[in-house]
C-alpha positions in Angstrom: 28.3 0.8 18.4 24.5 1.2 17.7 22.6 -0.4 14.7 19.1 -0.8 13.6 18.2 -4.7 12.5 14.7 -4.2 10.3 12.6 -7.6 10.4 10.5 -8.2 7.3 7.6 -10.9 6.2 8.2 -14.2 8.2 11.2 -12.8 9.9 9.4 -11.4 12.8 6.4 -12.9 14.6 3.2 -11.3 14.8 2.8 -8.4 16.8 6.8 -8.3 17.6 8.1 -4.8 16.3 9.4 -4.6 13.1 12.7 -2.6 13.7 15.1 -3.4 16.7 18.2 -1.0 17.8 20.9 -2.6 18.9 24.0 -2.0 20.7 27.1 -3.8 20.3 30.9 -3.6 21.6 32.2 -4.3 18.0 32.0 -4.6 14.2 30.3 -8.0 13.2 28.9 -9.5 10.1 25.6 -10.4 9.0 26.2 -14.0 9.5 27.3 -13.7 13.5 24.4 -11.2 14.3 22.0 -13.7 12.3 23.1 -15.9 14.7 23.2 -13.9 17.5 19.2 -12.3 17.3 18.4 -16.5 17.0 17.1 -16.6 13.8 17.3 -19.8 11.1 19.6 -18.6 8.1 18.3 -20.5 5.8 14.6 -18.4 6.6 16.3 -15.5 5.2 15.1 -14.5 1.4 17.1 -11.4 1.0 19.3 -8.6 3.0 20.0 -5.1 3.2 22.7 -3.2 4.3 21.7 0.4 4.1 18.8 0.3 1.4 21.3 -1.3 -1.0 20.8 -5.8 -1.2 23.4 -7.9 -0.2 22.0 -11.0 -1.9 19.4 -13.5 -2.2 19.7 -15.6 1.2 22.7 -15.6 4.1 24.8 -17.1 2.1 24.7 -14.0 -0.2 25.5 -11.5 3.0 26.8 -13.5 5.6 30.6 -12.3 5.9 29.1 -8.4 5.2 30.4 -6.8 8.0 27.8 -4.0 9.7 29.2 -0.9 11.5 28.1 2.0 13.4 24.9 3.4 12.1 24.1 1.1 9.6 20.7 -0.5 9.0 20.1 -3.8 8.1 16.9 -5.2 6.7 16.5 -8.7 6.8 13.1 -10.6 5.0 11.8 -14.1 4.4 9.9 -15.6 1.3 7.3 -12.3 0.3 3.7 -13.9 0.1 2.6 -14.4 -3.2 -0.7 -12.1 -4.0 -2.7 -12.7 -6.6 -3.5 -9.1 -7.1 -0.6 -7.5 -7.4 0.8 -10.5 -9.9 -2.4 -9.1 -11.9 -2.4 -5.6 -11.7 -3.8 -5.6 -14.7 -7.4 -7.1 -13.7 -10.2 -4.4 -13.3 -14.2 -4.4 -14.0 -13.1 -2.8 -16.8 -14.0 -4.8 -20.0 -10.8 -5.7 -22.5 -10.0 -7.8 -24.5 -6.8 -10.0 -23.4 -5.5 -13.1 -26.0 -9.9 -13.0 -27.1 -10.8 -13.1 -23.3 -12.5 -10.5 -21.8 -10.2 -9.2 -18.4 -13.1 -9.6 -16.2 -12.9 -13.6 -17.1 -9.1 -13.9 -17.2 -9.3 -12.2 -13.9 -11.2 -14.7 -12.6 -9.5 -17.8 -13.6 -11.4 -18.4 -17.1 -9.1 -18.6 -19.6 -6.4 -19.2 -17.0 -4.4 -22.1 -16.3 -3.9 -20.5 -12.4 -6.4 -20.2 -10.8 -7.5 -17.4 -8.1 -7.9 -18.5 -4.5 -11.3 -17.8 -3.4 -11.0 -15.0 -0.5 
């Protein structure tokens, strides 16, 4: 049996590969090849079997059972970014709540504030 175990975000350290193949004798569940590939369960955000989300954390997708050919995708907390929580900040100059963007955008007018890059 051959399947494909995708590491996502803090699930994989830097400059490890991001997708493993792996060949097994049997079926097994998400919580046994957690345990298996060494990895903490309680690191685990949210899994995949197959594109579709088994749940927020291992608790969610531990006794999912993975056969031949399936892909799992496993991820840890996503990073917050301040620019894609504010995809509506540009140079462009409008008006938001009597603020211009270009001062929301940078923390006037805000109660969070950017961190400086």
């Amino acid at each position: 049996m051959e399947l494909e175990v995708r590491l996502y975000n803090s699930m994989r350290k830097p400059g490890e590969p991001m997708s493993k193949r792996l060949k097994l004798d049997r079926e097994i569940t998400v919580g046994d090849l957690v345990e298996r590939l060494g990895i903490v369960g309680e690191k685990i955000f949210v899994a995949f079997k197959n594109g579709k989300p088994l749940g927020r954390g291992l608790a969610a997708a531990a006794h999912e059972v993975v056969r031949n050919g399936d892909t799992l995708a496993l991820s840890g907390p996503i990073p917050f970014s301040w620019a894609t929580a504010h995809r509506s900040c540009s140079t462009r100059r409008r008006q938001v709540n009597g603020i211009s963007r270009r001062n929301y955008c940078a923390g006037r007018g805000s109660s969070v504030k950017p961190v400086p890059p």
